[in-house]
C-alpha positions in Angstrom: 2.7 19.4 2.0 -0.7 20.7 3.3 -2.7 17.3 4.0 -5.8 19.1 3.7 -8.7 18.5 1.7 -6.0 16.5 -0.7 -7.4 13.2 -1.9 -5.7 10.0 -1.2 -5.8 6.6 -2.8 -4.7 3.6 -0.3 -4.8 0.4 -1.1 -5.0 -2.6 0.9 -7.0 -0.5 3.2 -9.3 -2.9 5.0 -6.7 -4.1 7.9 -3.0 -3.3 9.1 -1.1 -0.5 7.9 -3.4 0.6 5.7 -6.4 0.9 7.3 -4.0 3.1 10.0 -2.8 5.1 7.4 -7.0 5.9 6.5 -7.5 6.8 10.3 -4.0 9.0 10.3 -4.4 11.0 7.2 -8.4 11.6 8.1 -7.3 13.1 11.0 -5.0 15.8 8.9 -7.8 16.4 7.0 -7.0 14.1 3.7 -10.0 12.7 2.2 -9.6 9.3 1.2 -10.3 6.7 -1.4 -10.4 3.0 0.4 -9.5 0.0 -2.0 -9.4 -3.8 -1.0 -10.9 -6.9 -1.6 -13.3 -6.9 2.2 -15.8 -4.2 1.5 -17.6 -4.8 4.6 -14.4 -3.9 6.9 -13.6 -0.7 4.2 -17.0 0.5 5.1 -17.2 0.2 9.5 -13.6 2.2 8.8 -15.1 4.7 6.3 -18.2 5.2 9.0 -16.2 5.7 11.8 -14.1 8.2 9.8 -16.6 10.0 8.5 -18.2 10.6 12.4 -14.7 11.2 13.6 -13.3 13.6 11.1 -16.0 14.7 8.5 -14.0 14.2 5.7 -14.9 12.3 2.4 -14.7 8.8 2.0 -15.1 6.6 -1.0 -14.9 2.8 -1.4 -14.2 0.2 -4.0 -14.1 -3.1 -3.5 -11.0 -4.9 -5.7 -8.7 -7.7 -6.2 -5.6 -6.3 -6.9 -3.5 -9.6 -7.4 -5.8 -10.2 -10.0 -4.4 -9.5 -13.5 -5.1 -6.1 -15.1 -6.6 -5.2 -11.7 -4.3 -2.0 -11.5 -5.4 -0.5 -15.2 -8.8 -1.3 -13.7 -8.7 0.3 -10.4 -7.6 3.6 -12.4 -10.9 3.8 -14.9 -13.2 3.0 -12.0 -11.5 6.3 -9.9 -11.9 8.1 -13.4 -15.8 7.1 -13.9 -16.3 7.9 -9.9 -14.4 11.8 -10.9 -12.2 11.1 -7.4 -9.1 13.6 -7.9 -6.3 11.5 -6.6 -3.5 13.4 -5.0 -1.2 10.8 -3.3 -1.3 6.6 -4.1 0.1 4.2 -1.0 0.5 1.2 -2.5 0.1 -0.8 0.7 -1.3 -3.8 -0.4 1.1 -7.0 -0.2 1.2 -10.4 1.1 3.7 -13.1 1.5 4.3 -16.8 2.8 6.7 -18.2 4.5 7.8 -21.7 3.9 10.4 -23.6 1.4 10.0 -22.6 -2.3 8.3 -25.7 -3.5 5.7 -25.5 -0.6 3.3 -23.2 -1.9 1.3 -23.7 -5.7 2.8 -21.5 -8.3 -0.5 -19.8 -8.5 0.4 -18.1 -5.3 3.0 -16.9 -6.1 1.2 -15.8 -9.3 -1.2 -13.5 -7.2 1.6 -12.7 -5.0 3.8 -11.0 -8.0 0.6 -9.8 -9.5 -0.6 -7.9 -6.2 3.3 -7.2 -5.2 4.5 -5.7 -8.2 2.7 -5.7 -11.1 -0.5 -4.1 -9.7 1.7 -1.1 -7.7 4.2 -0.2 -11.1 0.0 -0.6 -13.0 -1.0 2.1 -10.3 1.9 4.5 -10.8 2.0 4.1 -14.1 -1.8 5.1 -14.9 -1.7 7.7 -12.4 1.8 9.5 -12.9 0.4 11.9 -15.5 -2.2 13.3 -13.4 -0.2 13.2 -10.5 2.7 15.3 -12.2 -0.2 18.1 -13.2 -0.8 18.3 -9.6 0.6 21.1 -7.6 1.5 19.5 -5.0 1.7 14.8 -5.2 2.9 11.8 -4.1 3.4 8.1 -3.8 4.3 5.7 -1.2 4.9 2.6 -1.9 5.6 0.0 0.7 8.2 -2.1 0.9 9.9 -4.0 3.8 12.8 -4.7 5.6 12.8 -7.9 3.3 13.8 -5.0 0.1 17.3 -5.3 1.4 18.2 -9.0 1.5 17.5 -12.3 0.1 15.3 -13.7 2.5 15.1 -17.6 2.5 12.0 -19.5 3.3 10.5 -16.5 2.0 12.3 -16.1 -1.1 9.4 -14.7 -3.4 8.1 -11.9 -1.7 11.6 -10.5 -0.3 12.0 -10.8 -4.2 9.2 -8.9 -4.6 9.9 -6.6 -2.2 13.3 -5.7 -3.2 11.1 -4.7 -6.9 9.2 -2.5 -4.5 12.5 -0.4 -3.3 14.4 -0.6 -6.2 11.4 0.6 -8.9 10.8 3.6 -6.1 14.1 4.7 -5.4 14.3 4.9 -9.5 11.3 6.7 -9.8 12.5 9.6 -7.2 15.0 10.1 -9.3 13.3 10.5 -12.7 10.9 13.0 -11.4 12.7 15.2 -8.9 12.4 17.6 -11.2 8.8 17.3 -10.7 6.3 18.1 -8.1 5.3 14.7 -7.3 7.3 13.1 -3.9 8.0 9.5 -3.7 9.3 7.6 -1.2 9.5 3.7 -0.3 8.1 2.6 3.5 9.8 -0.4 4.3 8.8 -1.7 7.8 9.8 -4.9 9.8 7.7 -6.9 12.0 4.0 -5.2 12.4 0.9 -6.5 14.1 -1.1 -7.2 11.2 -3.2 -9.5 9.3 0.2 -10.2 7.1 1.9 -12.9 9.7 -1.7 -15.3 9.6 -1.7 -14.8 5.7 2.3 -15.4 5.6 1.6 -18.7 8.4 4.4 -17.2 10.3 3.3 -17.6 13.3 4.9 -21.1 12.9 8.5 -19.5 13.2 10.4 -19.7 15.6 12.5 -17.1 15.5 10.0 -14.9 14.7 10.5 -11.7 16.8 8.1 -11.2 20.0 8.0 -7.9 19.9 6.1 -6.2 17.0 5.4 -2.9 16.0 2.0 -1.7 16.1 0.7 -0.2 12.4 -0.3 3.1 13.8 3.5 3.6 14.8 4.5 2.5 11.4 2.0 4.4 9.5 3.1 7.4 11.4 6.7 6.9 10.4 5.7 6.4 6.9 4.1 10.0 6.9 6.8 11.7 8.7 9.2 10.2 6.7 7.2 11.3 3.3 6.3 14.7 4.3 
């Protein structure tokens, strides 16, 4: 797939992976559509895009792990006219502690933001994406899609959704010009260990890897 001048949707695009998946794609000549809840860190990236690579950048400022969020999202890039090639569902979060440690409204946001908001995204976008020449979605997973994970046994729950709705999906439309594919990293350096309070592990590894390699990876791997 030619990168160039297609149009893609990330979200959780403020910080981490996605805001190095912004910077990598920019750089192949993608525009890019910016979504997360901190527009004032969406905008300093889509500046220093814009400067760097004169592409187009567009940002909008949403909750995804709010309900109905994902349906949302969809009519706001429809009233803005933004021609969305390829969706990364990057946004995620996850704690780490025993079950009963953390309010059930957390975990309420986390399935909402997890799950329910990426299948919302795919599903309001799969149409137009399979009228496109050339599409695609990557949805990001972890190494936590493979395994139960206790102490963090919602979002490897969560997670495992992620891989096993994508893996289903490239199979009902390989028929189809759209691509799929499921990025499922391990440790990264990213906001996601402060939000998960993981730094109060202590087997947590000491060696993480950066989210420009893991970006990269995900693009190779998709393309």
């Amino acid at each position: 797939m030619n990168l160039n001048n297609k149009t893609v949707l990330i979200t959780g695009a403020s910080s981490g992976i996605g805001a190095s998946f912004a910077y990598l794609l920019a750089s192949k000549g993608a525009n890019l559509v910016l979504v997360a809840r901190s527009k004032d860190k969406m905008e300093r990236i889509a500046h220093e895009i814009k400067e760097q690579h004169q592409v187009a950048v567009s940002v909008i400022q949403k909750d995804l792990s709010v309900p109905q969020s994902g349906n949302a999202l969809f009519e706001e890039v429809q009233a803005q006219s933004l021609d969305i090639d390829i969706i990364i569902n990057n946004a995620g979060f996850g704690k780490w502690g025993k079950f009963e440690a953390f309010d059930m409204k957390v975990y309420e946001s986390m399935i909402q933001l997890n799950i329910t908001s990426l299948t919302e995204l795919c599903y309001c976008f799969l149409d137009h994406l399979k009228s496109k020449t050339e599409a695609g979605i990557i949805n990001v997973g972890s190494t936590a899609s493979f395994i139960p994970v206790p102490y963090s046994a919602v979002y490897g729950a969560t997670k495992s959704y992620v891989l096993n709705f994508t893996e289903a999906l490239v199979g009902e439309l390989e028929s189809t010009k759209v691509m799929v594919s499921c990025l499922c990293p391990a440790g990264t350096e990213s906001n996601f260990s402060t939000v998960a309070n993981a730094n109060k592990v202590d087997n947590a590894p000491e060696e993480l890897m950066s989210s420009d390699e893991v970006a990269q990876i995900g693009l190779d791997a998709f393309l």
